[in-house]
C-alpha positions in Angstrom: -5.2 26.1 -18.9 -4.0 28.9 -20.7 -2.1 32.5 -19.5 -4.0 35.5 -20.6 -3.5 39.3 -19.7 -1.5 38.0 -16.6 -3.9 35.5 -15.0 -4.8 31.7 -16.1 -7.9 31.1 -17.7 -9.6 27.6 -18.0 -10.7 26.2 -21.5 -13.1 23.7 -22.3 -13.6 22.5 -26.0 -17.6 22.5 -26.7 -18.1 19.0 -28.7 -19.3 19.9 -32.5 -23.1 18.5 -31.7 -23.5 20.7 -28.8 -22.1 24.2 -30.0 -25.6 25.0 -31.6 -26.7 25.9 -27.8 -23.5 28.0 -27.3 -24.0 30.5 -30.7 -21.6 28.2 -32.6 -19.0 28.9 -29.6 -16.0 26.5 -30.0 -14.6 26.6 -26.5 -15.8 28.2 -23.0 -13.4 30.1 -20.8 -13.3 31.3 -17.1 -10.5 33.0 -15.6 -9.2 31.3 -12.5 -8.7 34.5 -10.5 -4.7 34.3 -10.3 -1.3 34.7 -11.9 0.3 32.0 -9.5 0.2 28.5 -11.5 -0.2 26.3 -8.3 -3.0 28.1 -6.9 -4.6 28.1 -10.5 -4.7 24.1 -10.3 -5.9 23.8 -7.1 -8.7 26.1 -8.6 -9.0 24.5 -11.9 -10.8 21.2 -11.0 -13.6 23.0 -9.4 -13.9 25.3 -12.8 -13.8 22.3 -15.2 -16.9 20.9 -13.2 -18.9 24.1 -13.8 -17.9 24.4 -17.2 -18.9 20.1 -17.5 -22.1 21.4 -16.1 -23.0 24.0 -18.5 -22.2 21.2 -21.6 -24.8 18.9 -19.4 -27.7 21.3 -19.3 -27.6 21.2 -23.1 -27.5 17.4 -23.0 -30.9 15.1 -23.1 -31.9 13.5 -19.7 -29.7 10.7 -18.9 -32.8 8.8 -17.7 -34.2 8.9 -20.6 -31.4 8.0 -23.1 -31.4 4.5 -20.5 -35.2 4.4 -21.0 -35.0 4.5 -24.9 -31.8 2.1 -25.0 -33.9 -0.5 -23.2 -36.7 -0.2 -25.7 -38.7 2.2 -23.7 -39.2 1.4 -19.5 -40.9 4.6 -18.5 -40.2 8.5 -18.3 -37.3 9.7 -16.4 -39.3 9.2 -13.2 -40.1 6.0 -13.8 -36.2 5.2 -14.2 -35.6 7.1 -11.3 -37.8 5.5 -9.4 -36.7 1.9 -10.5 -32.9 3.1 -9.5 -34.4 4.2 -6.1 -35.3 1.0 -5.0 -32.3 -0.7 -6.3 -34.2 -2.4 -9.5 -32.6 -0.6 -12.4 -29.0 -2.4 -12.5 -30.8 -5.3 -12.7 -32.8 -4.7 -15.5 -30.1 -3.1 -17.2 -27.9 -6.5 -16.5 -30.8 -8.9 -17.6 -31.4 -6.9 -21.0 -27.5 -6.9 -21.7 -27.4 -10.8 -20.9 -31.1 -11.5 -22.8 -30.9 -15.2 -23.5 -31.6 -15.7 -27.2 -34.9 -17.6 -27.5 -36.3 -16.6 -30.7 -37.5 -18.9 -33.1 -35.7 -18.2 -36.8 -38.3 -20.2 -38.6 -40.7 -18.2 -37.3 -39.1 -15.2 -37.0 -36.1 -14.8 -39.3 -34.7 -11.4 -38.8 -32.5 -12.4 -36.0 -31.1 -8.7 -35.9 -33.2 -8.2 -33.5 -32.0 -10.0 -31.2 -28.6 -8.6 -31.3 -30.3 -5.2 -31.0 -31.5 -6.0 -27.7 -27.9 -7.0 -26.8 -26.2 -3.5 -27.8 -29.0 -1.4 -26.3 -28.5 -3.5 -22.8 -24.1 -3.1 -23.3 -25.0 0.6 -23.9 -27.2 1.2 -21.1 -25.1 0.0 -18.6 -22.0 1.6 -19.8 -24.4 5.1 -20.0 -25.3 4.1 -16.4 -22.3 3.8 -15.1 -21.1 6.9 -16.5 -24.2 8.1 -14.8 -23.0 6.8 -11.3 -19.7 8.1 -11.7 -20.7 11.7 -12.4 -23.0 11.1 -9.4 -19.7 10.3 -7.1 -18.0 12.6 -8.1 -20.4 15.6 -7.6 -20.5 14.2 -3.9 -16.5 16.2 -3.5 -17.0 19.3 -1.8 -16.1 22.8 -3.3 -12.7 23.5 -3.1 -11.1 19.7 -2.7 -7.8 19.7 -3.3 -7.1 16.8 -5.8 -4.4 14.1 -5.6 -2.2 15.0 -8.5 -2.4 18.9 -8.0 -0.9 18.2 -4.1 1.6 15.2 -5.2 2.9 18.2 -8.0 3.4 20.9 -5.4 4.4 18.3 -2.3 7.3 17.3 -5.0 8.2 21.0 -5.4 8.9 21.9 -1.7 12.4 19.3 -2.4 11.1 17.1 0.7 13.7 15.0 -0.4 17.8 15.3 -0.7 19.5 12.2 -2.4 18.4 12.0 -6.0 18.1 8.3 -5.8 14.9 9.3 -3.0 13.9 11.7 -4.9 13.1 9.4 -7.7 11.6 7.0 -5.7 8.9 9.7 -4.0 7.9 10.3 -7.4 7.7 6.9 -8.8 5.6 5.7 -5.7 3.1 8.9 -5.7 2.5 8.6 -9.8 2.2 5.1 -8.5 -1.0 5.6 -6.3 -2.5 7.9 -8.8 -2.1 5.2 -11.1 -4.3 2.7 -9.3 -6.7 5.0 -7.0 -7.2 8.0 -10.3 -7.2 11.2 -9.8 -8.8 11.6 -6.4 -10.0 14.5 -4.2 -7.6 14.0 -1.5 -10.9 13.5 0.9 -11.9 10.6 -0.6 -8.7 8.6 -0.1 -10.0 5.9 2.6 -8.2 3.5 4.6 -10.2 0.8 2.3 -8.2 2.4 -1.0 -5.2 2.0 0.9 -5.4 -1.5 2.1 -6.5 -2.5 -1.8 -3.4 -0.5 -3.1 -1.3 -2.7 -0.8 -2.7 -5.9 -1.9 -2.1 -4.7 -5.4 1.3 -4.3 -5.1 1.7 -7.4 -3.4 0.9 -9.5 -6.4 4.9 -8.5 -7.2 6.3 -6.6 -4.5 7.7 -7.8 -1.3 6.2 -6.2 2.4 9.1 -4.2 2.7 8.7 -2.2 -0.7 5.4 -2.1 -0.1 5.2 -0.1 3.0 8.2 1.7 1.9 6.2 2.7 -1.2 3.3 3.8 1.2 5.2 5.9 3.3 5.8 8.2 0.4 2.2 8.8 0.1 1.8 9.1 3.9 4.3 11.4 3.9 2.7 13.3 1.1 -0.4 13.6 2.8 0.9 14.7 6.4 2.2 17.9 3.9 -1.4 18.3 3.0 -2.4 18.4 6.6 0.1 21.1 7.2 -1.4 23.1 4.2 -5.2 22.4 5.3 -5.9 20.3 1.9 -7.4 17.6 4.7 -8.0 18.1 8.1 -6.5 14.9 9.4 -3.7 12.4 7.6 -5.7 8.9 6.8 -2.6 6.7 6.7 -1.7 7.5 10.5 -1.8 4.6 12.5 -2.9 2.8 9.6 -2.0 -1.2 9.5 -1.1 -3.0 6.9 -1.6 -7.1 6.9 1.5 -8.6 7.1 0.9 -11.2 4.9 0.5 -8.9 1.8 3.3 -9.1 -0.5 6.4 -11.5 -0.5 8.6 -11.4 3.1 12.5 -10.1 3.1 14.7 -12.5 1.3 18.1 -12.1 3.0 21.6 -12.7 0.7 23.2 -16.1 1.7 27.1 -16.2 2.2 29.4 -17.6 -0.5 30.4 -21.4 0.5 33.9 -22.0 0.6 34.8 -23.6 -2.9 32.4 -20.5 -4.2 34.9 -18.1 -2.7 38.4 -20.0 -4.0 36.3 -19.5 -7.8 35.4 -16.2 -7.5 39.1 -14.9 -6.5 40.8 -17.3 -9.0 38.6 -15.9 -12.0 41.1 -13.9 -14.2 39.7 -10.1 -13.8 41.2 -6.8 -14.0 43.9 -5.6 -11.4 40.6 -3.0 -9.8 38.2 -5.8 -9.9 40.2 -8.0 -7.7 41.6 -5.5 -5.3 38.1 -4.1 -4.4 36.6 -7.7 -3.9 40.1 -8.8 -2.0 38.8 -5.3 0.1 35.5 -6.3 0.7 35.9 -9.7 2.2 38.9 -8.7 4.2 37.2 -5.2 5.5 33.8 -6.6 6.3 32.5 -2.8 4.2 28.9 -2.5 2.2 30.4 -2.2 -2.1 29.5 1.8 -1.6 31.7 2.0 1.5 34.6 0.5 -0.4 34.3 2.1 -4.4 33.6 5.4 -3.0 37.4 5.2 -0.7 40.2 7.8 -1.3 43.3 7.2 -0.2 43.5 10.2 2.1 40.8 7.7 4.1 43.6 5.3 4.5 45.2 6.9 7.8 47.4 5.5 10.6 46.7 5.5 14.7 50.7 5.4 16.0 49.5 5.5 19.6 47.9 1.8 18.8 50.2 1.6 15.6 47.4 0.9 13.6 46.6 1.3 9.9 42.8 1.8 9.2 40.2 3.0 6.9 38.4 6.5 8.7 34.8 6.1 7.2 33.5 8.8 10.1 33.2 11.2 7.3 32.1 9.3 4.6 28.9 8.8 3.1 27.6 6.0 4.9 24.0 4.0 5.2 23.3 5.9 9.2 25.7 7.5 11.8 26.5 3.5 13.1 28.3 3.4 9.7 30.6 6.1 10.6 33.3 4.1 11.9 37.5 3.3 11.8 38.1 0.1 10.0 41.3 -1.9 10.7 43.5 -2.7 7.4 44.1 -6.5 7.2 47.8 -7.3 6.3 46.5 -9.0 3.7 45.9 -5.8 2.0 49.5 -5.0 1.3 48.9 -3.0 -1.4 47.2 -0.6 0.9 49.5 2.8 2.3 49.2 5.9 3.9 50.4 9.4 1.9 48.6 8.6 -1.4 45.8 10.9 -2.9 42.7 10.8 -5.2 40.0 8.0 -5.3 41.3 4.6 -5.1 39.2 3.7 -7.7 38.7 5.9 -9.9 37.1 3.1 -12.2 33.4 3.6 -10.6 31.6 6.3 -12.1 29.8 8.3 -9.3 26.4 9.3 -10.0 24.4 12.6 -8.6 24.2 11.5 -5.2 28.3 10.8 -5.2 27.7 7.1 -5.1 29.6 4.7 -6.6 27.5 1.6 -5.4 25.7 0.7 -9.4 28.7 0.7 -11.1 30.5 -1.3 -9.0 27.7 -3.6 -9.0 27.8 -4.0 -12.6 31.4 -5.0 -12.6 31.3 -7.5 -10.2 28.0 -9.2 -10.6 29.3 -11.3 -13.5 32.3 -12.3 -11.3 29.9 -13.7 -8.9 27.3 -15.2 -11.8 30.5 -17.6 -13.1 30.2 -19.0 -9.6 26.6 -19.6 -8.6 23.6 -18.8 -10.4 21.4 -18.8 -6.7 19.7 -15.6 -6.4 20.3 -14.5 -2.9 23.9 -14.4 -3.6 25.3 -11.5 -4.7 28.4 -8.6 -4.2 26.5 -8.3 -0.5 26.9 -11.9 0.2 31.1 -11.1 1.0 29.9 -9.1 4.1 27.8 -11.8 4.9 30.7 -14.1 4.9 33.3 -11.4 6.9 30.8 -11.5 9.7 30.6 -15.4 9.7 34.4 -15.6 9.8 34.5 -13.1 12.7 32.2 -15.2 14.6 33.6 -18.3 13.9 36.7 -17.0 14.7 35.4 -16.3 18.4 35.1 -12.5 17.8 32.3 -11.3 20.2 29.3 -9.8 18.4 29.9 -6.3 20.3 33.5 -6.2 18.1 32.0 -7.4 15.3 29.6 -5.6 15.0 31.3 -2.1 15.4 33.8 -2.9 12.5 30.7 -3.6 10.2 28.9 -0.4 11.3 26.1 -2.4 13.1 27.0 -0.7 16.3 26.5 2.9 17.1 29.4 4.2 15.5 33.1 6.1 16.1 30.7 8.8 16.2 27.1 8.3 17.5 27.9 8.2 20.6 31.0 9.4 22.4 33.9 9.6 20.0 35.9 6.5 21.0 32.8 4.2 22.1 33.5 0.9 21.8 36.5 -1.4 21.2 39.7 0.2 20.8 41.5 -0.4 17.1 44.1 -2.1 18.4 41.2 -4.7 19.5 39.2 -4.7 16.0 42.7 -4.9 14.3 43.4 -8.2 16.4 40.1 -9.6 15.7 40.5 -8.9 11.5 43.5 -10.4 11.8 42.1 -13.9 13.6 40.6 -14.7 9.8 42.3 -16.4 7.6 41.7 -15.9 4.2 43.9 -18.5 1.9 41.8 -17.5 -1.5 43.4 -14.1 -1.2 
């Protein structure tokens, strides 16, 4: 497309052997009707078709070019009729695959032979150009296509975070990828079932319906806008056994955890994994703390972490963390990040470059996949409930509960009681 004189024109290169039907024209142009860009691509689809059109009419029968590249099977009628009744594929198929039966002492140009070959490979790729031109005239005038609604869903912001943002348009260039450049009408519930099998050659269930949701969500916007008069992913079901199921983290074992915090690592390092296994907090929750979080409850005369107005995973995460006396380093009246070591990125998290700091920490110690930074909260949890700490406690200082928030504020156990259950764990590797 191109802007001229304040509205957008569509321009279609004529090819060199058809421009003797045009005067010698190089290109043909049609205005689209507007100045506003996204209305000119919801327009410019339909154009590109008529202007195909005009560049077909110049073109020799399709039928016929088939006829001639199987050494002559009839007029275009004839091939019509043939494709009718289902015969012309066939014939197509058995020229491409002709078996080579010719005898070289008796007939020793053998090029032949491999001219029947081409013409067959040729006719069947003309005819399935042929089919596909076919389809696609079947799209009604006016169909809104997939990219031109994925390209003005993404501009409405539906999404805050960066990290989201990234994601919604990784998984709708995704889709395009594998279903083409669709009219959004022709996106079927049998498309969307082979999409999800095709990521499940490498993707697990989880990222795969995640993945889908984007598009879902994508296409409930086109609802709203009238692209499609109903959304095709509602109540749509994916089979469960598509893709690989949820691997969950495994805790470190106990000689793991006495290697990890004996490793010689910067003073940082060892204070936020000494934080981590002693707090019970997700690596974001912890890299991202300031000391004006560190705060003290003298009616319970308890020291805690507030995390009710940090950002957290879900309101259940917004929640008052006991310190563990084995944090001594930890005290009230400081300010600025403790750790200022974590570069935050546009979303303010901290959570990838702390991983990258202490995923080599945990690598000298086991080289088993499903343990990772993650695995410490794993192994908080376990201590609490080995430790005879009731899953209702527990659960609240992990932010698995509802929250010092989500509810009424002071639902739950009292600090004083989730400082008396931190402080039933033992932790000798510290």
């Amino acid at each position: 497309m191109a802007l001229n004189k304040g509205k957008y024109y569509v321009l279609l290169t004529i090819p060199v052997e058809l421009r003797e039907h045009f005067n010698g024209r190089k290109q043909l142009k049609r205005s689209t009707g507007t100045r506003d860009l996204q209305d000119a691509k919801r327009r410019q689809h339909n154009i590109s078709a008529e202007l195909y059109a005009q560049l077909d009419q110049c073109k020799p029968d399709i039928r016929d070019v088939i006829s001639d590249l199987l050494g002559w099977i009839g007029n275009a009628d004839e091939v019509q009729r043939l494709e009718d009744c289902g015969d012309l594929e066939g014939i197509i198929m058995s020229n491409k695959y002709a078996e080579d039966t010719h005898d070289p002492e008796s007939d020793p140009d053998e090029s032949s032979i491999d001219l029947v070959h081409t013409g067959g490979e040729k006719a069947l790729e003309v005819y399935r150009e042929w089919k596909s031109q076919q389809t696609q005239g079947t799209i009604t005038s006016g169909a809104v296509y997939y990219s031109v609604a994925s390209e003005e869903y993404l501009a409405t912001t539906p999404y805050g975070p960066e990290k989201t943002k990234r994601d919604c348009e990784l998984s709708l260039s995704q889709f395009q990828d594998f279903a083409g450049d669709v009219a959004l009408s022709e996106v079927n519930a049998v498309l969307i079932h082979q999409y999800a099998e095709h990521l499940g050659q490498s993707k697990s269930r989880k990222t795969i319906a995640k993945k889908i949701s984007y598009v879902k969500r994508m296409f409930d916007h086109a609802v709203r806008k009238g692209w499609v008069s109903s959304n095709v992913f509602v109540g749509l079901a994916l089979d469960k056994k598509v893709g690989r199921a949820k691997q969950s983290y495994a805790a470190l074992t106990d000689e793991e955890l006495a290697k990890l915090f004996v490793q010689p690592m910067a003073h940082h390092l060892q204070s936020l994994l000494s934080l981590l296994i002693a707090t019970g907090m997700r690596l974001d929750e912890a890299a991202l703390l300031n000391w004006e979080d560190v705060k003290n409850d003298p009616a319970q005369d308890v020291m805690y972490f507030d995390l009710t107005n940090a950002i957290v995973k879900n309101k259940g995460s917004q929640r008052r963390v006991p310190v563990h006396s084995c944090l001594n380093w930890i005290n009230t009246g400081k300010s600025g990040q403790i750790f200022p070591q974590f570069t935050r990125d546009k979303d303010g998290k901290a959570q990838a470059s702390a991983s990258k700091a202490l995923m080599p920490l945990i690598r000298r110690v086991t080289e088993d996949k499903s343990k990772v930074v993650h695995s410490l909260r794993g192994n908080f949890k376990d201590m609490l409930r080995d430790a005879g700490v009731s899953k209702e406690v527990n659960d609240f200082i992990t932010g698995h509960a509802s929250g010092d928030v989500a509810g009424n504020y002071g639902s739950g156990p009292s600090l004083k009681v989730r400082k008396e259950a931190i402080e039933r764990l033992s932790l000798p590797f510290l």
